[in-house]
SERO-4910 file (N, C-alpha, C, O; in steps of 0.05 Angstrom, whole numbers):
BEGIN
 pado doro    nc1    nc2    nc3   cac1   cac2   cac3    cc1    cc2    cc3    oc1    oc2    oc3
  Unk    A  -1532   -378   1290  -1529   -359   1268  -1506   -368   1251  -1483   -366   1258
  Unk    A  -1514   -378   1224  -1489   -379   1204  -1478   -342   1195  -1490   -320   1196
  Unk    A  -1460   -348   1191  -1449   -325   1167  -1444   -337   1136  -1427   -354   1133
  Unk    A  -1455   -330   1119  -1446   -340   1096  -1417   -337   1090  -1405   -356   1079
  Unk    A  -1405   -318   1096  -1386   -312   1085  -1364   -304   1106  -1359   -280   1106
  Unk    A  -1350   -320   1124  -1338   -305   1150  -1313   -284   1144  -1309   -268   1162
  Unk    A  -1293   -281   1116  -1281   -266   1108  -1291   -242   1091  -1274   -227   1082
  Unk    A  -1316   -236   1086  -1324   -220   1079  -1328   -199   1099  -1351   -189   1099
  Unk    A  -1312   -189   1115  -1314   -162   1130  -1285   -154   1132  -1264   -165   1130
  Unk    A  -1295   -123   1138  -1266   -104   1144  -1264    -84   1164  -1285    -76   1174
  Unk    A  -1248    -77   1170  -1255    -58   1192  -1242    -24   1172  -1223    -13   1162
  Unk    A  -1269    -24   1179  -1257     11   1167  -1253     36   1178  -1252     57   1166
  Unk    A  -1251     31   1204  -1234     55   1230  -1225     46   1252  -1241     37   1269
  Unk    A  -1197     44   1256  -1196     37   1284  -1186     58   1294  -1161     59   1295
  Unk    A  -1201     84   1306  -1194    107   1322  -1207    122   1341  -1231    126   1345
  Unk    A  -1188    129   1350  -1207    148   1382  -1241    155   1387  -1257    151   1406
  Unk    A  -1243    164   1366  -1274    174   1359  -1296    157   1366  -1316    161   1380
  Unk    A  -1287    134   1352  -1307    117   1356  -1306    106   1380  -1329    103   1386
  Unk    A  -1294     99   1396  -1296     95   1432  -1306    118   1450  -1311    141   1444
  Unk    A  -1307    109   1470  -1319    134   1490  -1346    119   1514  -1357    133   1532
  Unk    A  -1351     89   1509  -1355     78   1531  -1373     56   1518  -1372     52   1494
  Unk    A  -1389     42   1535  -1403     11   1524  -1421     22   1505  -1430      6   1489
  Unk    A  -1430     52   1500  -1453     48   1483  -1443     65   1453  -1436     89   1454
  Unk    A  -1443     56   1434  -1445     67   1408  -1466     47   1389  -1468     23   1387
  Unk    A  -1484     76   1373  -1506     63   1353  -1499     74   1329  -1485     93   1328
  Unk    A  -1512     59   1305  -1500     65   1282  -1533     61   1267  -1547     42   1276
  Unk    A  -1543     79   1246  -1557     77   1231  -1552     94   1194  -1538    114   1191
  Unk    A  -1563     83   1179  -1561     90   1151  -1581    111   1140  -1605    112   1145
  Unk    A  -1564    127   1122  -1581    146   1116  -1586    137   1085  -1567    140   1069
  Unk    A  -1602    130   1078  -1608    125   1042  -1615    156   1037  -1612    160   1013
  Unk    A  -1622    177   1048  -1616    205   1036  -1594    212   1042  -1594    233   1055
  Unk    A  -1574    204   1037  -1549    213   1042  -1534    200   1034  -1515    211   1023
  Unk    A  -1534    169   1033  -1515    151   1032  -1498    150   1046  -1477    149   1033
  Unk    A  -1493    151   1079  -1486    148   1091  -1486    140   1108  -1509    130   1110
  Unk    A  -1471    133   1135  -1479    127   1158  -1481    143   1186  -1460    156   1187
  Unk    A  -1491    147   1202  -1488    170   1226  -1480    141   1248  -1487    117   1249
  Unk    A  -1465    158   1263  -1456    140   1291  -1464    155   1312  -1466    180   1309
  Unk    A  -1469    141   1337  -1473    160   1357  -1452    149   1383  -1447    125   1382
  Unk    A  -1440    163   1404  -1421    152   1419  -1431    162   1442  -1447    181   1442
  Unk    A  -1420    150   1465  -1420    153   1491  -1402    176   1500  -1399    182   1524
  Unk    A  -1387    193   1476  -1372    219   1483  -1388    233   1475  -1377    254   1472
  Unk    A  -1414    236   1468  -1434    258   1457  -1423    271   1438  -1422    295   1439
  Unk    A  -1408    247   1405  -1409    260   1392  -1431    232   1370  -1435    207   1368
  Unk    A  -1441    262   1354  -1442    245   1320  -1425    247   1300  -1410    265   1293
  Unk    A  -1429    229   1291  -1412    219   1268  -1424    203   1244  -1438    183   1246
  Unk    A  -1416    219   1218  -1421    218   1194  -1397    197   1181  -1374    205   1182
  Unk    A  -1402    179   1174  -1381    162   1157  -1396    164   1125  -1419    167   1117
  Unk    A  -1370    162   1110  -1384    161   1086  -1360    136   1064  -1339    126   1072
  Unk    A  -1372    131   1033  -1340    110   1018  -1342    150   1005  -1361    165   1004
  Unk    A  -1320    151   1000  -1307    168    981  -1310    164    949  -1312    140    944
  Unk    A  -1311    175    933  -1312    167    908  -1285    145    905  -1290    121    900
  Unk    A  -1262    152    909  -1239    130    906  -1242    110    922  -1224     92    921
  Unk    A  -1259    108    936  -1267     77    948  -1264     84    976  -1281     73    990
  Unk    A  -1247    101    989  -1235     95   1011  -1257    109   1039  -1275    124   1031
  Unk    A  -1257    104   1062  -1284    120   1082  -1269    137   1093  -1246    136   1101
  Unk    A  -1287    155   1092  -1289    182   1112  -1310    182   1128  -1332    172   1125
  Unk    A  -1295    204   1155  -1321    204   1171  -1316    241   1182  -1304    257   1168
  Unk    A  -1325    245   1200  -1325    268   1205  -1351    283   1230  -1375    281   1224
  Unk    A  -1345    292   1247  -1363    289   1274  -1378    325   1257  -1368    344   1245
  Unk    A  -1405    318   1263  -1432    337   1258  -1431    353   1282  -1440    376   1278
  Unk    A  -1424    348   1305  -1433    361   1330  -1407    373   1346  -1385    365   1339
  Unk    A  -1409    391   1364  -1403    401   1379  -1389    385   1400  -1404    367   1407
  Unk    A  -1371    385   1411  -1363    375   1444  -1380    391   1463  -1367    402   1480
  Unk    A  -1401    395   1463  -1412    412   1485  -1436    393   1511  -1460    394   1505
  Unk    A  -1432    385   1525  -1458    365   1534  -1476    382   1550  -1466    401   1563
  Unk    A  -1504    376   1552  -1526    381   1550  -1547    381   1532  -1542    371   1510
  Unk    A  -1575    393   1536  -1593    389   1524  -1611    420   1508  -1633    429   1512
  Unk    A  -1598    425   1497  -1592    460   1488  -1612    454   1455  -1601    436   1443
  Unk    A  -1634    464   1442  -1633    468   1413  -1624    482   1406  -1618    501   1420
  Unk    A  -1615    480   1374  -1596    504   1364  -1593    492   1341  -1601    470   1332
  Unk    A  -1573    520   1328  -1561    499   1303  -1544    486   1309  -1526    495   1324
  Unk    A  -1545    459   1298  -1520    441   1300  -1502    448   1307  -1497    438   1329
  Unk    A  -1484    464   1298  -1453    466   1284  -1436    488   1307  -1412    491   1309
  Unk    A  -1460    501   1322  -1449    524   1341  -1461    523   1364  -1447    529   1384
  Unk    A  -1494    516   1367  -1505    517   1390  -1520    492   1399  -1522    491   1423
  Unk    A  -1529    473   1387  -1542    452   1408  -1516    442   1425  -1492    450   1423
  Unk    A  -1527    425   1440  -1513    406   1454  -1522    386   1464  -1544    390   1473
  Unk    A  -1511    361   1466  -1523    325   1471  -1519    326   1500  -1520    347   1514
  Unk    A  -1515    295   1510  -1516    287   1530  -1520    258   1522  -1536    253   1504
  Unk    A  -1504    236   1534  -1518    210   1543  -1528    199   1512  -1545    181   1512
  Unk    A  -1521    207   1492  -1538    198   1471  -1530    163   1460  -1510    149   1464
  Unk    A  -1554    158   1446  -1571    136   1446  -1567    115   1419  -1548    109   1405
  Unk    A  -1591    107   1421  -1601     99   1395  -1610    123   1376  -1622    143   1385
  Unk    A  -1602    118   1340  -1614    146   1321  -1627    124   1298  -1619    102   1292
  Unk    A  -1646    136   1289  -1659    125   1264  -1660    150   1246  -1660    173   1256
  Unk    A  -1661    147   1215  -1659    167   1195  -1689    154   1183  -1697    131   1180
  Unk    A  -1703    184   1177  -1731    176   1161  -1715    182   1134  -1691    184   1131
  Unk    A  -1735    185   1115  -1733    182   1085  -1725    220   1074  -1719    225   1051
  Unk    A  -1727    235   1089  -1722    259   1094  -1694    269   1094  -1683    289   1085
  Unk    A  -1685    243   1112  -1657    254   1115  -1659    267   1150  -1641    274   1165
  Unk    A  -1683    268   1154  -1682    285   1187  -1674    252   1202  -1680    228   1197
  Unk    A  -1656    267   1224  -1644    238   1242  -1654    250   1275  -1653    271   1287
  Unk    A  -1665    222   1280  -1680    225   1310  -1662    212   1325  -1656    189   1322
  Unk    A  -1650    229   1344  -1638    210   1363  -1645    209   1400  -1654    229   1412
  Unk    A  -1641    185   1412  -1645    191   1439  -1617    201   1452  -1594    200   1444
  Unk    A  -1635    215   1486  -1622    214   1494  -1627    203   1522  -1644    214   1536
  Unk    A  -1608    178   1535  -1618    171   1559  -1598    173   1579  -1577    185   1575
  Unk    A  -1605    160   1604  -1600    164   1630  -1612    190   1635  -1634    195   1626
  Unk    A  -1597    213   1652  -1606    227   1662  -1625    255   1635  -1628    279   1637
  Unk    A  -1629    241   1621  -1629    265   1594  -1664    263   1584  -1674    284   1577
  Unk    A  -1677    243   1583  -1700    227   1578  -1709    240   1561  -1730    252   1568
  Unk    A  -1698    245   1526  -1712    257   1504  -1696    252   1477  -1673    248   1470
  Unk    A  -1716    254   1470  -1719    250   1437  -1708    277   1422  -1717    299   1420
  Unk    A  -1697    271   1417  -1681    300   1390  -1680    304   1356  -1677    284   1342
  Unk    A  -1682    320   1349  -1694    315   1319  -1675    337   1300  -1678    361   1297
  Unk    A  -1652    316   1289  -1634    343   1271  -1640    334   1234  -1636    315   1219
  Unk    A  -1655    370   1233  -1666    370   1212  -1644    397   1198  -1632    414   1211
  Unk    A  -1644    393   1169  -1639    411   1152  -1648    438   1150  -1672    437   1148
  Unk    A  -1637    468   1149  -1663    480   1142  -1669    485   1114  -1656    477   1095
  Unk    A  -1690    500   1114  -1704    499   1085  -1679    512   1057  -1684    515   1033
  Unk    A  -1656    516   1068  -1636    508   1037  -1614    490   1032  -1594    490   1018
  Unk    A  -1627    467   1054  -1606    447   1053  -1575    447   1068  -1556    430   1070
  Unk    A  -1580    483   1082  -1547    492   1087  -1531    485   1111  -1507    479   1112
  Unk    A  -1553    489   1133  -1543    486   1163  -1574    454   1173  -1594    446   1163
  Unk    A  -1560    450   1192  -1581    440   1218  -1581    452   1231  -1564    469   1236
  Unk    A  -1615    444   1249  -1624    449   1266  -1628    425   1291  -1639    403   1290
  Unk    A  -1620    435   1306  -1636    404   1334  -1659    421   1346  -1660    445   1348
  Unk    A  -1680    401   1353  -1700    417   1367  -1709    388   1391  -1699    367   1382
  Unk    A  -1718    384   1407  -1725    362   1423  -1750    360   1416  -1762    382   1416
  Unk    A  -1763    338   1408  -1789    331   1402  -1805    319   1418  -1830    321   1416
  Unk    A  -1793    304   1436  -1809    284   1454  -1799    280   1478  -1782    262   1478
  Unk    A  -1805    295   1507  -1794    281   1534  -1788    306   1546  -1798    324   1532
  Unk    A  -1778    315   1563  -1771    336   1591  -1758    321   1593  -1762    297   1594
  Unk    A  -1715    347   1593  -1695    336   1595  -1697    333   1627  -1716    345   1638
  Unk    A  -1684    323   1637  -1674    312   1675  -1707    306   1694  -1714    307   1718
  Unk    A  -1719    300   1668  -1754    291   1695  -1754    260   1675  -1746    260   1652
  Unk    A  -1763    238   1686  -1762    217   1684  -1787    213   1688  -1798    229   1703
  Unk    A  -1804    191   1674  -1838    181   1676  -1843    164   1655  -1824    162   1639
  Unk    A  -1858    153   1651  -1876    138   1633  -1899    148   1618  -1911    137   1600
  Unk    A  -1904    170   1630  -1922    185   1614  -1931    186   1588  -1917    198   1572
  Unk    A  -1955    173   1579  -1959    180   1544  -1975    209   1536  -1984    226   1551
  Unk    A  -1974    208   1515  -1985    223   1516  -1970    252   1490  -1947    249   1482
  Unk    A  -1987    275   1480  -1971    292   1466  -1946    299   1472  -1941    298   1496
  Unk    A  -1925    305   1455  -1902    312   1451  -1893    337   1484  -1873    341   1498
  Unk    A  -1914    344   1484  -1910    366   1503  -1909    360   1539  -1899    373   1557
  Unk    A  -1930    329   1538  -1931    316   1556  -1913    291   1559  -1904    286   1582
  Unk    A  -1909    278   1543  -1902    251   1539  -1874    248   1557  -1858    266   1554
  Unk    A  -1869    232   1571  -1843    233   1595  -1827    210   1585  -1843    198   1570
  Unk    A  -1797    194   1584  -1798    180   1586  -1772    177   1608  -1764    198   1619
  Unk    A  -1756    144   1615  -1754    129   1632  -1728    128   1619  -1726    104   1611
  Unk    A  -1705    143   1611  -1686    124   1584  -1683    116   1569  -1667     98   1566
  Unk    A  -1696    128   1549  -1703    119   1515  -1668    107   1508  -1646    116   1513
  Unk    A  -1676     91   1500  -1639     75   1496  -1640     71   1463  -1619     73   1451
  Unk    A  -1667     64   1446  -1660     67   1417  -1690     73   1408  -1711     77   1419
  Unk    A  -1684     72   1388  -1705     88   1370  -1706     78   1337  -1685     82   1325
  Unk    A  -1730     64   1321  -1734     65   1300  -1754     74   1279  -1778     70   1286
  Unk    A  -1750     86   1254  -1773     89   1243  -1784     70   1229  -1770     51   1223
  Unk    A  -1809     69   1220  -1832     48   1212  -1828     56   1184  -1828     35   1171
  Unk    A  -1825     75   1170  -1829     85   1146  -1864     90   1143  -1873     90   1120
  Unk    A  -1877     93   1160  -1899    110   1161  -1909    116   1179  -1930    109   1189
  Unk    A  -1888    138   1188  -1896    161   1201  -1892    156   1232  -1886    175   1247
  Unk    A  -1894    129   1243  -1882    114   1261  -1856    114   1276  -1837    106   1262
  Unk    A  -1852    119   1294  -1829    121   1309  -1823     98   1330  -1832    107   1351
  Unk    A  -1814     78   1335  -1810     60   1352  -1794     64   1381  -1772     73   1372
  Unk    A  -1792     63   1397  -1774     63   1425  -1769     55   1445  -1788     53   1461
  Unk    A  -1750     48   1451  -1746     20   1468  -1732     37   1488  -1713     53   1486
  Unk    A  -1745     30   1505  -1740     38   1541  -1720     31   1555  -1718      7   1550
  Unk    A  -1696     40   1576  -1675     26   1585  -1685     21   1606  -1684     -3   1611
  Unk    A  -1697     38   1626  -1709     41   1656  -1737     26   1653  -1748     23   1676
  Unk    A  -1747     19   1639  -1781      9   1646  -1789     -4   1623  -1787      9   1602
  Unk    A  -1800    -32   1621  -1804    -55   1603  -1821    -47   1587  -1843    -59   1584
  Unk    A  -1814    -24   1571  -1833    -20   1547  -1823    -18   1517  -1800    -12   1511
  Unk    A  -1841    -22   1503  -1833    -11   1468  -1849     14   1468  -1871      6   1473
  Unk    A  -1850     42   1466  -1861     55   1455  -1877     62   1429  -1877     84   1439
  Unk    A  -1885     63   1416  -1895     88   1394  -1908    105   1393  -1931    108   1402
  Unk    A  -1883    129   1375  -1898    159   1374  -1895    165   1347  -1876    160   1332
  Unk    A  -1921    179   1341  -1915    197   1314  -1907    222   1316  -1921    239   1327
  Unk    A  -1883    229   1306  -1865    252   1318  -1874    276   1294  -1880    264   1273
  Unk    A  -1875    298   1292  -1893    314   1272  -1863    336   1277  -1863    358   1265
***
């Protein structure tokens, strides 16, 4: 692997937040212009540049762990979280694995004001391979997750040698 350019990088946080154990994922929101992080302390995180150039970030979630829907800001709660992909929506899917085995889906509600999490795919603490509808579908450790940009959901397994795809509705 060349780099074209090996001085062309910066680091734009070095703080607490972003640690919390081997796993943190990072995906881009083009409805937002931003970035979401996800950490091994079960938080998310929104980074953004500021109009004066400079980044901000700021955690979306709760310190609460488990597998709870709700609104964001007062009642869900994570666990173990994963890999996240952002559709064109602006809704962000994230996993959650080890003992957690599900797919989570934080969407806007209809005035743009609060989120919502709701679990879309998997039975939190039952583990399987199971395909199948949203209602059935099991998984093994979902460790990341991408979208196709049509309609496509991708997922990569930590516990069992698979790629998934689901269309998450």
């Amino acid at each position: 692997i060349e780099v074209d350019n090996p001085t062309n990088n910066e680091i734009l946080f070095e703080h607490n937040d972003f640690s919390g154990g081997p796993f943190a994922y990072i995906a881009y929101s083009a409805f937002e212009d931003c970035f979401y992080v996800t950490t091994d302390k079960n938080k998310i995180l929104k980074v953004w540049v500021k109009e004066d150039g400079t980044h901000a970030y700021e955690q979306i979630n709760q310190n609460n762990t488990g597998t709870t829907d709700g609104f964001l800001a007062d009642e869900a709660k994570f666990q173990y979280l994963r890999g996240l992909t952002i559709d064109e929506d602006g809704n962000i899917f994230v996993c959650q694995g080890d003992n957690s085995h599900v797919i989570r889906k934080i969407a806007y509600d209809e005035n743009m004001e609060k989120r919502y999490v709701t679990t879309v795919l998997g039975t939190s603490t039952v583990h399987g391979t199971d395909d199948g509808s949203p209602d059935i579908a099991l998984f093994n450790g979902p460790q990341d997750i991408s979208y196709d940009g049509n309609g496509g959901y991708w997922i990569a397994m930590r516990y069992e040698p698979a790629l998934r795809k689901y269309s998450i509705e």
